[in-house]
C-alpha positions in Angstrom: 33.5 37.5 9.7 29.9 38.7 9.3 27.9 39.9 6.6 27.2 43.6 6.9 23.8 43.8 6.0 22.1 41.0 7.8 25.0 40.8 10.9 24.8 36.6 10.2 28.2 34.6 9.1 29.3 35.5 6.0 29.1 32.3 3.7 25.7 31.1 5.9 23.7 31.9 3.0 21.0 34.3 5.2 19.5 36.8 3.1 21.2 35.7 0.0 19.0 34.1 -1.1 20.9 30.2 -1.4 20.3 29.2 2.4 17.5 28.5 4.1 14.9 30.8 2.5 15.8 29.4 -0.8 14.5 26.1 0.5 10.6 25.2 -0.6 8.4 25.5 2.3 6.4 22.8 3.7 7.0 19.9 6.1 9.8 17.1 5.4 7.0 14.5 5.6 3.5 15.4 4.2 0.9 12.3 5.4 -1.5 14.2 2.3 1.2 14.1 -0.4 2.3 10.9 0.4 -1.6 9.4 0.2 -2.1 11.0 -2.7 0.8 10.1 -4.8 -0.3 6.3 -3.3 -3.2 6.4 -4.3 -2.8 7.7 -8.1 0.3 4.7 -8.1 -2.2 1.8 -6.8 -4.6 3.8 -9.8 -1.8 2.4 -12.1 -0.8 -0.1 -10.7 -4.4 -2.4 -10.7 -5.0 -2.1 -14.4 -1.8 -3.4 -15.0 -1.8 -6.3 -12.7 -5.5 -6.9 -14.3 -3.8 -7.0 -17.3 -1.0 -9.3 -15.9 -3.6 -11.8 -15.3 -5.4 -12.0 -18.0 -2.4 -12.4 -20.1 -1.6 -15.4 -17.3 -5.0 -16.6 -18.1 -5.0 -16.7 -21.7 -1.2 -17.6 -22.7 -0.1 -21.2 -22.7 1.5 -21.5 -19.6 -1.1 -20.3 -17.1 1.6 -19.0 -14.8 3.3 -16.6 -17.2 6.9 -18.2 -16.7 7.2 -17.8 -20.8 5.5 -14.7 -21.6 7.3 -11.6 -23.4 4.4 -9.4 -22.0 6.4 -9.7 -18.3 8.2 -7.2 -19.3 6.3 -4.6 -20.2 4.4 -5.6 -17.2 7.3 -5.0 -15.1 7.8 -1.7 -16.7 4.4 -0.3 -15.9 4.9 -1.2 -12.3 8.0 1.0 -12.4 6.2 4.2 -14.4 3.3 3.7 -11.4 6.1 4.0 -8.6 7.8 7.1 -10.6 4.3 8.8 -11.1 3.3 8.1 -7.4 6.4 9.5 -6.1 6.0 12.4 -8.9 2.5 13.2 -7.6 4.0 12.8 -4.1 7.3 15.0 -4.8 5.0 17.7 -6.7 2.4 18.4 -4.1 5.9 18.6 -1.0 8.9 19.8 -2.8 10.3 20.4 0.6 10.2 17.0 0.8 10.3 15.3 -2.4 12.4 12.8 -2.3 11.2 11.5 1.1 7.2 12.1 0.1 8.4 10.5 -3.3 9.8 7.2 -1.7 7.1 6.9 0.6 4.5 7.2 -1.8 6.0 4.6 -4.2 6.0 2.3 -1.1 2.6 2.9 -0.5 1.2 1.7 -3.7 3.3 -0.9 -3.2 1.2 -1.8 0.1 -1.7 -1.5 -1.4 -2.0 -3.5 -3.9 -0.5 -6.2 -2.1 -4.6 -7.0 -1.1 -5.3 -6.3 -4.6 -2.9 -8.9 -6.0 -3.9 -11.5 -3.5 -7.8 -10.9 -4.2 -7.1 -11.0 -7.8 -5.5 -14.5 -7.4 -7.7 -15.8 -4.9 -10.7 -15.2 -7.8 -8.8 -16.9 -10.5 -9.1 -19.8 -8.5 -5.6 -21.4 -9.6 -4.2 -20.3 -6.4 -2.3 -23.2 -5.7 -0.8 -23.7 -9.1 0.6 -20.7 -9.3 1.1 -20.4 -5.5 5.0 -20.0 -6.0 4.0 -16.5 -8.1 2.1 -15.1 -5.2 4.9 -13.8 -3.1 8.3 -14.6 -2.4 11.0 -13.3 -0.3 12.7 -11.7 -3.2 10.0 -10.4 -4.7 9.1 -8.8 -1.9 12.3 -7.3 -1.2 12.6 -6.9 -4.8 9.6 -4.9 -4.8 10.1 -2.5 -1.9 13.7 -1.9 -3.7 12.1 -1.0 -6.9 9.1 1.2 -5.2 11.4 3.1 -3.3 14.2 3.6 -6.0 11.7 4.9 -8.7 9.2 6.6 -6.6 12.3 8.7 -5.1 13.0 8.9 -8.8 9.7 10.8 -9.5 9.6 12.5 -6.3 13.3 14.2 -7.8 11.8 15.3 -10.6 8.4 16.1 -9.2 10.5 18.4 -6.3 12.3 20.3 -9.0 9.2 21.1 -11.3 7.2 22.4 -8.6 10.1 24.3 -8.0 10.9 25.6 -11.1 7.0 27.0 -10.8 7.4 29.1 -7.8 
């Protein structure tokens, strides 16, 4: 069965307005949405880690283990993955979720030099060396960018949507 005005399938959404040209333009992958929404996440992401290690610095236990700050640590690193991927999702809704990921991972990259400068000048790396990086973390980290930066490329997609 075919639609009579456009001749295509009936139910393939053509000229409907719900298939394919209700879809946002743009490429899947956008390199310049992705760098962006990186770059305003590593933004983020260093003055919190400065923060981070300052509080390290100044608490009793130079390594942090007893702090209540960790946590609201922890949750700026996730708002910095949700705004990269917003700014990522935003500036590609044809690819938000994808651009929204990416760019949570890539502030995630990034400031892995900016946290291992930042403890190579507080000179206590070997103290805290088992802070630095570990497996988990690592994997726990990639998790977490990815999760949340897909997270705010969502809603970054639909509000660029909702403006067209």
């Amino acid at each position: 069965m075919t639609d009579e005005e456009t001749g295509e399938p009936r139910g393939s959404g053509a000229g409907d307005g719900r298939g394919a040209a209700a879809q946002p333009d743009g490429p899947l992958l956008d390199p310049r949405a992705i760098a962006r929404g990186a770059s305003i996440g590593l933004a983020i992401i260093v003055p919190v880690t400065v923060v981070g290690a300052i509080l390290e610095r100044t608490l009793d236990d130079p390594c942090g283990a007893d702090s209540h700050w960790i946590a609201l640590l922890v949750i700026g690193l996730f708002a910095a993955y949700v705004i990269a991927g917003f700014a990522a999702g935003s500036a590609a809704p044809g690819g938000a979720l994808s651009n929204g990921s990416l760019a949570g991972l890539g502030a995630f990259v990034l400031w892995i030099p900016v946290r291992l400068f930042i403890y190579a000048i507080r000179g206590d790396v070997a103290h805290c060396s088992h802070h630095i990086f570990t497996a988990g973390q690592i994997f726990g980290q990639l998790l977490f960018a990815t999760a949340f930066g897909m997270l705010g490329g969502f809603f970054g997609g639909r509000r660029a949507s909702a403006r067209e």
